[in-house]
N, C-alpha and C positions, 0 to 999 in steps of 0.2 A: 422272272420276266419272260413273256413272248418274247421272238424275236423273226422279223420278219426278214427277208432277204430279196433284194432286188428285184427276182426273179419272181418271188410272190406274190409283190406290189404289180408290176406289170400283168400279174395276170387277174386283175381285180379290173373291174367295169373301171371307166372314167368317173363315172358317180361315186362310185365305191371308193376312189382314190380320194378324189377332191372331200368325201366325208372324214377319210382320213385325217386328211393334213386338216380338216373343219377341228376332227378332235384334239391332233397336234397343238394346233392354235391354242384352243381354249385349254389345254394344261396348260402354256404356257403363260398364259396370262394370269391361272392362276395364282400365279409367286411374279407379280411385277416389280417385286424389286430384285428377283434374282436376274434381271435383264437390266444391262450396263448399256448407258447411251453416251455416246461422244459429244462434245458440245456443238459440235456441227449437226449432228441428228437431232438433238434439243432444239438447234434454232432452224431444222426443217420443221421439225413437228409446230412449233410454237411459227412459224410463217404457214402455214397446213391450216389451223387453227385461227391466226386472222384475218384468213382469205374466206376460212367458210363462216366466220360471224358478220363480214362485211356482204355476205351473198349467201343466205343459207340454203336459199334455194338454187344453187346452180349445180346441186351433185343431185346421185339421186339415197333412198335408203337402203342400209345395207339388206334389209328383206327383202326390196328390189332388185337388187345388184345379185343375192345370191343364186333367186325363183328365175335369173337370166341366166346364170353359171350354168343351173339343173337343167334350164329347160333345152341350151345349148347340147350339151356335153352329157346327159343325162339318158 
């Protein structure tokens, strides 16, 4: 395994970073059951959940939200 150090990360662009943690994310999600939710976190998600079927339109898409990250911080 790489292993990256602090100091390595910091010196990677903001783009660079933020692709990171993009990749971080998606291993993670890979294995969702190796992620443990409290039942408070369950009843945010599921309140998260019938706030956007009651209004789907009031967020925007995550290819939205990200093309805003890039183009921010990019």
């Amino acid at each position: 395994m790489n292993t990256l150090s602090k100091s390595d990360i910091l010196n990677l662009s903001v783009a660079e970073r933020i692709l990171l943690v993009e990749d971080i994310w998606d291993s993670v999600a890979e294995v969702p059951e190796a992620v443990k939710l409290s039942d408070a976190d369950k009843a945010e998600l599921d309140a998260r959940l019938t706030a956007y079927h009651s209004d789907p339109d009031s967020g925007s898409p995550w290819g939205t939200v990200k093309e805003r990250i890039k183009n921010q911080y990019g």
